[in-house]
N, C-alpha and C positions, 0 to 999 in steps of 0.2 A: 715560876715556869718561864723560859725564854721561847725567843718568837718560834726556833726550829721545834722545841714540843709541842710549841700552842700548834704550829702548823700541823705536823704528822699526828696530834690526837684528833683534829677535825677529819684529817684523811682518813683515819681507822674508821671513823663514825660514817663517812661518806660512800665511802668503795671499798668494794671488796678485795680489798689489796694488803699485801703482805711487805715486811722491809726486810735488805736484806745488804749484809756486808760482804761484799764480791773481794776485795782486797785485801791481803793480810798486812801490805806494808801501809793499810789506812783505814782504821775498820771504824772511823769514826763516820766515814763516804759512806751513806744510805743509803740506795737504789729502793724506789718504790715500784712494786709491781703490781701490773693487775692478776688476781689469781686465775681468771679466767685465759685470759690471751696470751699470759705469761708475758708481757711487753711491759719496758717499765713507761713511766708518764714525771717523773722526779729524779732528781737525785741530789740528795742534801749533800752538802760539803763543807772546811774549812781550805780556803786559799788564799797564799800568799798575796798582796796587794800589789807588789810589783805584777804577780799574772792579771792583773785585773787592769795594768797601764796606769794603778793610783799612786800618787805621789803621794810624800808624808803631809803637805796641806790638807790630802783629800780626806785622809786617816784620820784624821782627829786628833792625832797620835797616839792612836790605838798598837801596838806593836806583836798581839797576838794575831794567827792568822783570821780571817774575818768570813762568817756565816754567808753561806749563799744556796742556791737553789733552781738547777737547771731544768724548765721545760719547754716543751715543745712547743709552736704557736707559726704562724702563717709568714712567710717572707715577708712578704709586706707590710706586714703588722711591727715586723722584728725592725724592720727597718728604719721604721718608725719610732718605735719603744726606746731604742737605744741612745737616742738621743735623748733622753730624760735622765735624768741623776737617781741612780741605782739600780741600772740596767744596763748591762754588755754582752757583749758577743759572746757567744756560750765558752766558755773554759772547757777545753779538751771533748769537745765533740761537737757536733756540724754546724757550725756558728749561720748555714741560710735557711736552717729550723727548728734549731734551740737558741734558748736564750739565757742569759747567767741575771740572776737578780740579786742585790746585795739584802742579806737579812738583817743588818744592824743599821742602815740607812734610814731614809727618807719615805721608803715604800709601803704606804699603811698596809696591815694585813689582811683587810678586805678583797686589795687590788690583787696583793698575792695570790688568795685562795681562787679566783676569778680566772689567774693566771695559769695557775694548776689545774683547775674543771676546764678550762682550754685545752689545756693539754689532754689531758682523759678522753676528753671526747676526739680530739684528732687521734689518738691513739686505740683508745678499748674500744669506744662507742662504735664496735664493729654488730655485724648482721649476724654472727654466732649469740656475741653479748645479747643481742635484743631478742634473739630466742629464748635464751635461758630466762632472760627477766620477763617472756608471756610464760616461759611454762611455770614458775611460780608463783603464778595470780592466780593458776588453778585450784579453788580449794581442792577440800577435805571432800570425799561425797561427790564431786563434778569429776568426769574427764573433757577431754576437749582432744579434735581433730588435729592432722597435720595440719591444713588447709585453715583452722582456727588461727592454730600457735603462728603460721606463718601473716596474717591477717594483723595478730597484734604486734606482731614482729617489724608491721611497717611495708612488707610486700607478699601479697596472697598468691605470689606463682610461686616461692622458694620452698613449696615443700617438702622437695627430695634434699634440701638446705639444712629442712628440720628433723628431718631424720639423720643426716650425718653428725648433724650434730649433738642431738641427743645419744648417736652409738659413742658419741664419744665424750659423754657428761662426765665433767670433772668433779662436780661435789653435786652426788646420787641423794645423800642426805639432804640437802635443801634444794637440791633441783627436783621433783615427783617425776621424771617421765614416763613414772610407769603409768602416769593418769592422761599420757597421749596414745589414742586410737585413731584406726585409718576412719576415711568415711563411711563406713559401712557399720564403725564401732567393735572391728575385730580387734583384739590381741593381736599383738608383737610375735613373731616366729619364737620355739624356745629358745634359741640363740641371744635373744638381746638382753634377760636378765639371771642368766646363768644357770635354767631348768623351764620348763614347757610348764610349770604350774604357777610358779613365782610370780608372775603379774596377777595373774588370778588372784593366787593369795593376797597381795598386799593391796588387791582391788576390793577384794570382800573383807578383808580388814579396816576399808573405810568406808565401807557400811553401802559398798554400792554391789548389784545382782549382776553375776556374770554368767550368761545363758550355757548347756552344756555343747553349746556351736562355739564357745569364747566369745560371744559377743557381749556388747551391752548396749543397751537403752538408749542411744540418744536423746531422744525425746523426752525421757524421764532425769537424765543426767546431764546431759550434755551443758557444756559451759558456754 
């Protein structure tokens, strides 16, 4: 396995991100996305060494194009970086907050993946992301409030944050929101999962009592 799989099989295992080849005149160009924010954080490549301002000293004499991997990271840091041996100014995209790194270089791959959880977090580690990762701490059996999910979310006033973003959960199979209730422990209007009984149901399908007002228990359930 060479270093660009060793890298995108850590990714797979990391985040919840998808690859994807946006080019037909290069479909070797990876784009890593986050499934959620749909933003990429990667994007693998092969490029020519003249675009990289390396001469044939630099090369080794390597004369296939050469593995690399653009992510995003802080000006300052970039500015920094670049002056180390296997790191340049990002390759065809905004070289004052991406950065290009050589993959066949100097660069162990620890610094890499380091390089790349930088970038994730400037990119995904958004206030939507950190809802959907409270509402799947919900078990089986608990639900849990807006004002909860927004709590573990990192800020307990976004909870009309947490409702919008729950209407608009991308993956309903691993995100539960049917197991978020208001403070009071009511049900969701019929609107939010496609009939007036459907939370219920798949509430008393995990084995919790759902009063004939739609409420339930806090006290007995609540997470």
């Amino acid at each position: 396995m060479d270093l660009t799989d060793s890298l995108i099989e850590e990714i797979s295992k990391k985040y919840h991100a998808s690859l994807e080849s946006l080019w037909k005149a290069h479909p070797d160009y990876k784009v890593v996305r986050d499934s959620y924010s749909g933003k990429w954080f990667a994007l693998f490549m092969k490029v020519k060494a003249e675009h990289l301002g390396l001469r044939d000293s630099d090369t080794g004499g390597i004369e296939d194009d050469i593995p690399v991997v653009n992510v995003k990271s802080d000006p300052d840091f970039i500015g920094m970086v670049i002056q180390a041996e296997g790191f340049f100014p990002a390759y065809h995209m905004n070289k004052r907050h991406w950065v290009t790194i050589r993959l066949d270089g100097p660069v162990p791959e620890r610094q890499i993946l380091d390089m790349i959880d930088r970038s994730w977090h400037l990119i995904c580690n958004t206030p939507t992301r950190r809802i959907y990762e409270a509402v799947k701490k919900v078990p089986k059996g608990r639900v849990a409030t807006y004002s909860r999910i927004a709590e573990l979310a990192g800020n307990p006033r976004m909870c009309r944050a947490v409702g919008n973003a729950l209407h608009k959960n991308p993956d309903p199979e691993h995100i539960p929101c049917y197991r978020i209730v208001n403070s009071e422990g009511k049900l969701s209007g019929r609107f939010a999962f496609g009939g007036e009984e459907v939370q219920k149901k798949l509430l008393e399908a995990d084995g919790i009592e759902v009063g004939d007002d739609y409420r339930v228990d806090l006290a007995k359930y609540g997470f």
